[in-house]
C-alpha positions in Angstrom: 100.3 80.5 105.6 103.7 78.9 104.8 106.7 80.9 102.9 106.0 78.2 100.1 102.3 78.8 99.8 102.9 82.3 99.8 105.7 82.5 97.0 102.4 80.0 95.5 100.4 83.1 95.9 102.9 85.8 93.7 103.7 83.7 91.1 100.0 83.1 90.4 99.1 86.8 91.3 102.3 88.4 88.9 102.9 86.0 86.1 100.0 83.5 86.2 102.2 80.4 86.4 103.0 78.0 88.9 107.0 77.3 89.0 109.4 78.1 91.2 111.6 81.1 92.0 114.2 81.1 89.2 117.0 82.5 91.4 118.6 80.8 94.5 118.4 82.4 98.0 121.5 84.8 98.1 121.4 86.0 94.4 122.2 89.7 94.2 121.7 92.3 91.5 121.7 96.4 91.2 118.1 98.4 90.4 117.4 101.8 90.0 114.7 104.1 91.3 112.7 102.8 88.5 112.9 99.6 90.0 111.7 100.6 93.6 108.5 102.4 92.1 108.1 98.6 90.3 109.0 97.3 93.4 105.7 99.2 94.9 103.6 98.2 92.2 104.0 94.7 92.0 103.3 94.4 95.7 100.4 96.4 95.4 99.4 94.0 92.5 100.0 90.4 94.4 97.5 92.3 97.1 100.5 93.5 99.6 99.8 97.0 101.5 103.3 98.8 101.2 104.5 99.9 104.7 107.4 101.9 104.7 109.1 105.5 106.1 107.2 108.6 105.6 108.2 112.3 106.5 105.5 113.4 108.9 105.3 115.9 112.1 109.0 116.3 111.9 110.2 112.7 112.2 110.5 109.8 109.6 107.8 107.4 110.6 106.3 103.9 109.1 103.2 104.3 107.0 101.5 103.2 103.9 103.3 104.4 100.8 102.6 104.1 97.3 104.6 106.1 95.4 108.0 107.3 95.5 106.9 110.8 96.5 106.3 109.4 100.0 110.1 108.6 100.4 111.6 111.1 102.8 114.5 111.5 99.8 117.6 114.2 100.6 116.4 113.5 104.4 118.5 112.3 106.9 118.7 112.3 110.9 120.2 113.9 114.4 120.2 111.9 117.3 121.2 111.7 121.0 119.9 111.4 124.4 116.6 113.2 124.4 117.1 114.8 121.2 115.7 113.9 117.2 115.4 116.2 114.5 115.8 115.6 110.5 117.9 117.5 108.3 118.8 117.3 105.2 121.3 114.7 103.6 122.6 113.3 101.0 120.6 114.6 97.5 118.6 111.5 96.6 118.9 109.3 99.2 116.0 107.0 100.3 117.2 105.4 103.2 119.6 108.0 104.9 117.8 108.2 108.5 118.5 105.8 110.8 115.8 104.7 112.8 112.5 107.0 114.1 109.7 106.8 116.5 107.8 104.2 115.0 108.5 100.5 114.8 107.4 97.4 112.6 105.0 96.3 116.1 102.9 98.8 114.9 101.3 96.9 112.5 101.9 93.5 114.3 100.5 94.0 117.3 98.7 96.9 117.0 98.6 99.8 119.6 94.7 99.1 120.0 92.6 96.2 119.0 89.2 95.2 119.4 89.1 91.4 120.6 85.6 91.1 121.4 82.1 92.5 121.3 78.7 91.8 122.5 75.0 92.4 122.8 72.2 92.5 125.7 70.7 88.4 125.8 68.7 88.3 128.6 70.4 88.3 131.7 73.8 88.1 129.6 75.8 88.6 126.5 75.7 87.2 123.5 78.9 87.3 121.3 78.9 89.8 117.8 82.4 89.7 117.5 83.7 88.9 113.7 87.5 88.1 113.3 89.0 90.8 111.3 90.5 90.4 108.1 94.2 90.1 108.6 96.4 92.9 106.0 98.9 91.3 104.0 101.7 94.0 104.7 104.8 94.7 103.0 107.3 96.0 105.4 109.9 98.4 103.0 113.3 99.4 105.0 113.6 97.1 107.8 117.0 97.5 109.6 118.9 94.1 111.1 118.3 95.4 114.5 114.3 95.9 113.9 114.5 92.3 112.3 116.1 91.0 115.6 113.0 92.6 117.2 110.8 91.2 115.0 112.0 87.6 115.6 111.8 88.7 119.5 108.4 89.0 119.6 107.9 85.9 117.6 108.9 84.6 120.4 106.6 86.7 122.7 103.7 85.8 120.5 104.3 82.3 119.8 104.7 83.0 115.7 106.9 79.4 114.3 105.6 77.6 117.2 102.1 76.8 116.2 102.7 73.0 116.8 103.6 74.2 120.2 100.3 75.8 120.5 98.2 73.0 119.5 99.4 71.3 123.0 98.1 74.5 125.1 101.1 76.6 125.1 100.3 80.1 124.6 100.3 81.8 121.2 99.0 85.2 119.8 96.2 84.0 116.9 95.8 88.0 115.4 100.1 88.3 115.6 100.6 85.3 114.0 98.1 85.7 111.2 99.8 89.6 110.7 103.2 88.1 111.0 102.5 85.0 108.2 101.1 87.5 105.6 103.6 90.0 106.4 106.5 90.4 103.4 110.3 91.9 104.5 112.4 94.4 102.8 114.9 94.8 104.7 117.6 97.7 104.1 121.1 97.9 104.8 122.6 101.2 107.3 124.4 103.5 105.8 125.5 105.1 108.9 124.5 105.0 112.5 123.3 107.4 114.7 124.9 108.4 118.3 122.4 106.5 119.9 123.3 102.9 118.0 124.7 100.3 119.6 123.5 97.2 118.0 127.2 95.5 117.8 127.5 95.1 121.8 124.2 93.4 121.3 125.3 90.9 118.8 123.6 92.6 115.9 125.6 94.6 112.6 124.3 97.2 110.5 124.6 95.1 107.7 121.6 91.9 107.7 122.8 88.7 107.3 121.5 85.6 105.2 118.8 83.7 107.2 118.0 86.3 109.5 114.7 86.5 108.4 114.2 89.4 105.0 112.6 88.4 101.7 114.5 90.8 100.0 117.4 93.1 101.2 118.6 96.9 99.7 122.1 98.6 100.3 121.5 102.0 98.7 124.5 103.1 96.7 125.6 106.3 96.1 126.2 106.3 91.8 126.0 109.5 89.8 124.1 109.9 87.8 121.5 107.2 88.4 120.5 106.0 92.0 120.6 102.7 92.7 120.5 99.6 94.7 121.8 96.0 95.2 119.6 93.7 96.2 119.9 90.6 97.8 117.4 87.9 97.8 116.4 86.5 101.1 113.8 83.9 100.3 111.7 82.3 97.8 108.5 84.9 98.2 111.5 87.4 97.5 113.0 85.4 94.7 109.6 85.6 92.8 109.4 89.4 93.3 112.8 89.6 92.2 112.2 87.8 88.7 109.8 91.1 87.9 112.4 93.4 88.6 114.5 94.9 85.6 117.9 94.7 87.1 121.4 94.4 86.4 124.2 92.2 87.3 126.5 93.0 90.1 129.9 94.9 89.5 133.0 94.7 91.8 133.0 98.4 92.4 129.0 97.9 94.1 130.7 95.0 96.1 133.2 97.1 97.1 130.8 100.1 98.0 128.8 97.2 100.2 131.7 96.5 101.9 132.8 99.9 102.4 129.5 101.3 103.9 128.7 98.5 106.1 132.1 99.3 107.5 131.3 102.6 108.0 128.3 102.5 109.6 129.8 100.0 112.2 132.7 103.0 113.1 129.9 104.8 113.6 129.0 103.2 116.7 130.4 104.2 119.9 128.0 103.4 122.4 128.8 99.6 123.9 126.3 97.6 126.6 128.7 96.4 129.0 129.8 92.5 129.0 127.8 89.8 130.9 125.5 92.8 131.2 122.4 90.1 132.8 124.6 88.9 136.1 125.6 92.8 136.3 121.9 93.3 136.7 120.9 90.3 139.1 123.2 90.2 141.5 122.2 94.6 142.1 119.1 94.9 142.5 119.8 96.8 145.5 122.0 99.2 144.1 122.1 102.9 145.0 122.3 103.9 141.5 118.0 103.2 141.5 117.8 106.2 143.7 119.7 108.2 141.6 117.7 107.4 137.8 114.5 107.9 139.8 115.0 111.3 140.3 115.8 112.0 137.0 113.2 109.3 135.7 109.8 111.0 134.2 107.9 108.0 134.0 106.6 108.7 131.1 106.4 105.7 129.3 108.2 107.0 126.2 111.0 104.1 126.1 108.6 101.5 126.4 106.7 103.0 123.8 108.9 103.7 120.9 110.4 100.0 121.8 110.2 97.6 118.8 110.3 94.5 121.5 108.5 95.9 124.8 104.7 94.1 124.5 102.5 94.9 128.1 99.2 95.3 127.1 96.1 96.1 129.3 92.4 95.1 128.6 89.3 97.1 128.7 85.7 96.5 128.4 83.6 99.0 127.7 79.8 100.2 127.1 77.4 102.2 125.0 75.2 104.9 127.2 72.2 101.9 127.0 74.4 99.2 128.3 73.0 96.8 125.4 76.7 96.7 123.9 80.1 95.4 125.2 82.9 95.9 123.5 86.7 94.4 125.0 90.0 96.3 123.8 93.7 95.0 124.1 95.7 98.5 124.3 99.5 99.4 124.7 100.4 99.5 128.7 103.7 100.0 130.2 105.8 98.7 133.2 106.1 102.3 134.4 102.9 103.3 134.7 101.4 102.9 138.8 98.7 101.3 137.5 100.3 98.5 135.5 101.6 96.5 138.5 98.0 96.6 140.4 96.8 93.7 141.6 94.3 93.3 144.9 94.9 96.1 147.5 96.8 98.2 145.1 99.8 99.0 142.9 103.3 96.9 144.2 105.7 99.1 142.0 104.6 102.6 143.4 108.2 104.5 143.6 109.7 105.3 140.0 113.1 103.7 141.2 111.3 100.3 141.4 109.2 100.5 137.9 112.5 101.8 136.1 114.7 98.5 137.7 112.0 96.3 136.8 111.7 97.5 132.7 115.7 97.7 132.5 116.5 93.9 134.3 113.5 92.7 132.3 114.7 94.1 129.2 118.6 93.1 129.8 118.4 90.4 132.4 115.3 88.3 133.1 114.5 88.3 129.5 117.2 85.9 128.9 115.3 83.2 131.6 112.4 83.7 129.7 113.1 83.5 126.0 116.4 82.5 125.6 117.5 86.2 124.4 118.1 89.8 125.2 115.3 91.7 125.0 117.4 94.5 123.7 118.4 95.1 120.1 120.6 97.8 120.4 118.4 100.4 118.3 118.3 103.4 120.8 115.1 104.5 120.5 114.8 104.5 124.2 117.7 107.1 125.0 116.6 108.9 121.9 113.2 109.4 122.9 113.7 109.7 126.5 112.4 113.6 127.8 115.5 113.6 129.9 117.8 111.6 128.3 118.6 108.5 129.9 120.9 106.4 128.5 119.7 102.2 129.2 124.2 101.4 128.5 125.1 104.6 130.5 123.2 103.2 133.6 124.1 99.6 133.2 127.9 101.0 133.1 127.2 102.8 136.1 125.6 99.8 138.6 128.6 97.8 137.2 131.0 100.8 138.4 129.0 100.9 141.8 130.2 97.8 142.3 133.8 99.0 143.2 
């Protein structure tokens, strides 16, 4: 479905009419709290499933919401190499953590998904499998850098290239349908977290026009009523926005923009090193392989919590009677033995070699294949790493080997 035929679908849904957006693309204004519980209802109205973060298990994660209860409000986060807890911050603040465990893939490509099924037809199978109906999710505080991954694995999955597809190039059908439906709020940093560093990777705290949000928030700090500027990004968002009770934008919130999207870039020290892809290419023989191997677990964690990494493995399976097929697409990874088998056995079976092939993927070949990093610069990886294993602290060091 196209952004017009969608922004088709709200007006009709919320106000029973059939103009156009009202606003222009770019228009900003301020809302309150208020106006993010109307926010929630009018998607749930239009027939959107809110997604958005959610206190659970100790960490902030991506869920359905419905209410502003499920905010984690007055939480924030600590993070560093193998280490992630949340604390309390600022008293009312929605959007204080930085980034958790979870990612927007989640709902895109999902960790597990049925593609096929089948019964007993004679000396075969005949197909019983029904295409599922596709969620029309609303994603609620998407960061620039997890909209750079999102427009990463449009590339993966062949979303905006579906003339592309018609002439046999390869394309994702269940991603794209997910990622048509799919509506963005995106929401600006406040602050960054030790493991950020999305400006060496040509991102910003702060999204920009035309990078791909419906709607954007900057939370502001105001006493004694919360609130938020919005931008619009779109004309789906420019319809949600005419339902909002809002008011217009003061030069003190322009100057509070300003001032926290400058913070939250200080915040960053980490830095990928320059011309980090020939760094990679030209050492793939580099003694420094040794040395992450020993520390490497294997576990799988990086690629895991990665809003970009996409290996998949498929499975068939059986009931006890054998009448009944069923064929899964699950979440693989690069470092797992089994990953790289092919006939005669597994081809990356020392960790040095699985751990070189995700990290000049990720940083190095990616860039043959789809034109871009495959890196947003959101940290996850060293965050969620058992040990601690920092992807710019071990590109720094082949580059240093070098000498």
């Amino acid at each position: 479905m196209t952004k017009s035929r969608v922004a088709h679908k709200h007006k009709n849904a919320a106000q029973g009419g059939t103009k156009g957006a009202s606003v222009p693309v770019g228009t900003k204004a301020v809302i309150d709290e208020a106006g993010i519980a109307d926010l929630l209802s009018i998607l749930a109205k239009i027939g959107y499933t809110p997604i958005g973060p959610k206190l659970r298990d100790g960490a902030i994660v991506y869920e359905e919401i419905s209410a502003l209860d499920d905010f984690p409000v007055g939480m924030s986060d600590e993070q560093e190499g193998g280490k992630y807890r949340v604390v309390p911050g600022t008293k009312g603040s929605f959007f204080e953590y930085v980034v958790g465990p979870t990612s927007w893939k989640h709902f895109l490509f999902p960790p597990k998904h049925k593609i096929w099924s089948g019964e007993k037809d004679g000396d075969g199978f005949k197909s019983t499998y029904k295409e599922e109906k596709i969620p029309s999710y609303a994603f609620i505080g998407v960061r620039s850098c997890e909209l750079e991954a999102i427009k990463i694995q449009d590339k993966v999955f062949g979303f905006g290239r579906e003339d592309d597809c018609k002439k046999g190039i390869f394309s994702d059908p269940g991603y794209v349908a997910r990622r048509s439906k799919a509506l963005i709020v995106a929401v600006n940093c406040s602050r960054a977290a030790s493991t950020c560093f999305c400006t060496s990777m040509g991102g910003d705290p702060h999204v920009k026009e035309g990078q791909g949000f419906d709607l954007a928030l900057t939370e502001l700090s105001v006493s004694p009523k919360h609130e938020f500027l919005v931008e619009v990004g779109s004309e789906p968002g420019a319809l949600i926005f005419d339902l909002l009770p809002h008011r217009a934008v003061r030069n003190s919130d322009t100057v509070a923009v300003l001032s926290q999207a400058s913070k939250a870039r200080s915040d960053i020290k980490r830095r990928m090193i320059p011309k980090v892809k020939d760094v990679l290419q030209r050492n793939l023989d580099s003694v420094r392989w040794d040395d992450v191997a020993e520390r490497c677990m294997s576990c799988a964690n990086c690629t895991l919590v990665c809003p970009t990494c996409f290996c998949s493995t498929v499975e068939e399976t059986t009931d006890l009677t054998g009448d009944h097929a069923e064929r899964w697409r699950s979440w693989d990874s690069c470092f797992s033995t089994d990953f790289s088998y092919i006939h005669g056995g597994a081809i990356r079976t020392e960790g040095k070699s699985r751990y070189r092939q995700w990290i000049t993927h990720k940083l190095a070949n990616w860039h043959d294949q789809y034109g871009s990093s495959g890196c947003v610069g959101c940290g996850r990886c060293i965050t969620w790493c058992p040990v601690g294993i920092d992807i710019t602290k071990e590109a720094k060091a082949i580059k240093d080997s070098e000498k």
